[in-house]
N, C-alpha and C positions, 0 to 999 in steps of 0.2 A: 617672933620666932627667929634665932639666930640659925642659919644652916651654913657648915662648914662643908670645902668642896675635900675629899681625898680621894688623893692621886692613884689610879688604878696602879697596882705591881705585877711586873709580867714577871714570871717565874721559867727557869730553864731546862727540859729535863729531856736529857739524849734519849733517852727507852721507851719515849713515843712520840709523836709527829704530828697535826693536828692544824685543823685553820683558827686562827683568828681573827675576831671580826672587830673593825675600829673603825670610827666618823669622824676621827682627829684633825682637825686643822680645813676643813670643809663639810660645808651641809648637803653635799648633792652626791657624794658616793660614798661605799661602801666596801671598804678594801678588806679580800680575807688572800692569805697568804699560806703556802708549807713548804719547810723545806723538806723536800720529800728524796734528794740524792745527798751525802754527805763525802767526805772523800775517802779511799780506799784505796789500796795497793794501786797502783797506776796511774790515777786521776786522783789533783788534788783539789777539787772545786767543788764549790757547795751551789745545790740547784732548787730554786726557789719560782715555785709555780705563784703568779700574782694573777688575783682577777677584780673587777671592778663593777658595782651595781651602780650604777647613775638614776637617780631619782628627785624629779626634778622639774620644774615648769618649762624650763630651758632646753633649747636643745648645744652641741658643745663638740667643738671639729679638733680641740688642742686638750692634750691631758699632761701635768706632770707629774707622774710618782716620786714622794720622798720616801723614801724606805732608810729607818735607821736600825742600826745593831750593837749589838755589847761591844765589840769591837772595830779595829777599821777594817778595811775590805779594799782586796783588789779586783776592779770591775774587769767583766771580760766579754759579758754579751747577752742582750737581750732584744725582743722583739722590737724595742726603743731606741732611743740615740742618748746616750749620756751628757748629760750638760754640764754638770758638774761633782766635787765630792770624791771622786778615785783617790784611793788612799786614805780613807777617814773614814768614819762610823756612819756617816749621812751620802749618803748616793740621791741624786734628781734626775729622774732620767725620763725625759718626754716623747711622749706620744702624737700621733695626730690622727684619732680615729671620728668617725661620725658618730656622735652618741644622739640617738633621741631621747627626748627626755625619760621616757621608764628602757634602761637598755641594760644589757651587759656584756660585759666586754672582758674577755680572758685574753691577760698581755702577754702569757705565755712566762717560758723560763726567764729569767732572773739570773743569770750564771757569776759566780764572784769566786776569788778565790783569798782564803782565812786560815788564823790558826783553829785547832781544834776546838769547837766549841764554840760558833757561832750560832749567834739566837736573835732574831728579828724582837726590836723592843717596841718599835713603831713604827706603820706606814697609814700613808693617807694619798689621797691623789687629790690636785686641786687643776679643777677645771676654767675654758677660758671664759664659758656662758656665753657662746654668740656662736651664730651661725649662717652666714651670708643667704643662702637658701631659702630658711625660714623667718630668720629678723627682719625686721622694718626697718 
């Protein structure tokens, strides 16, 4: 039996807001995302709540979120430290939280600033799997 893989298609649509859930590029979390501010008369930034389910044998003190979009983005602040990506489609911007293995962890806003019509195409967070506390 031949099985073909197809490429899930995210679709964009301003008139609702919504989390989505993806396990792209790691096996141990769970990233669901919204952008739930868009900009308006006075503020031009788009505000994106990220949260992460860690499920896992491991436990994990380092996390990096990739978060990509339809277009590039100017990074401006989140609960993380940005490592790289400012100016481009793709942002990496890491954490250092304690995750036990079943945890979750809300990284909080996401703040960037876009033309109209920014739409997250895919995030994933990859974890570092070690934990001085609890590994051997």
């Amino acid at each position: 039996m031949n099985k073909r893989y197809a490429r899930p298609v995210v679709l964009a649509n301003d008139e609702i807001s919504e989390g989505v859930y993806t396990a792209s590029g790691t096996d141990c979390y769970t990233v669901t995302y919204n952008i739930h501010q868009t900009p308006e008369t006075g503020r031009g930034d788009y505000r994106i709540q990220i949260n992460g389910t860690h499920s896992a044998t491991h436990h994990s003190t380092a996390q990096t979120l990739v978060i990509t979009f339809n277009q590039a983005v100017t990074y401006v602040s989140s609960n993380g430290s940005l490592a790289s990506g400012d100016g481009t489609a793709t942002l990496y911007v890491d954490y250092a939280y304690h995750n036990n293995g079943s945890d979750n962890i809300g990284l909080g806003d996401l703040v960037v600033e876009a033309d109209q019509g920014l739409a997250v195409t895919n995030a994933y967070i990859v974890c570092n799997m070690t934990c001085s506390q609890h590994d051997s």
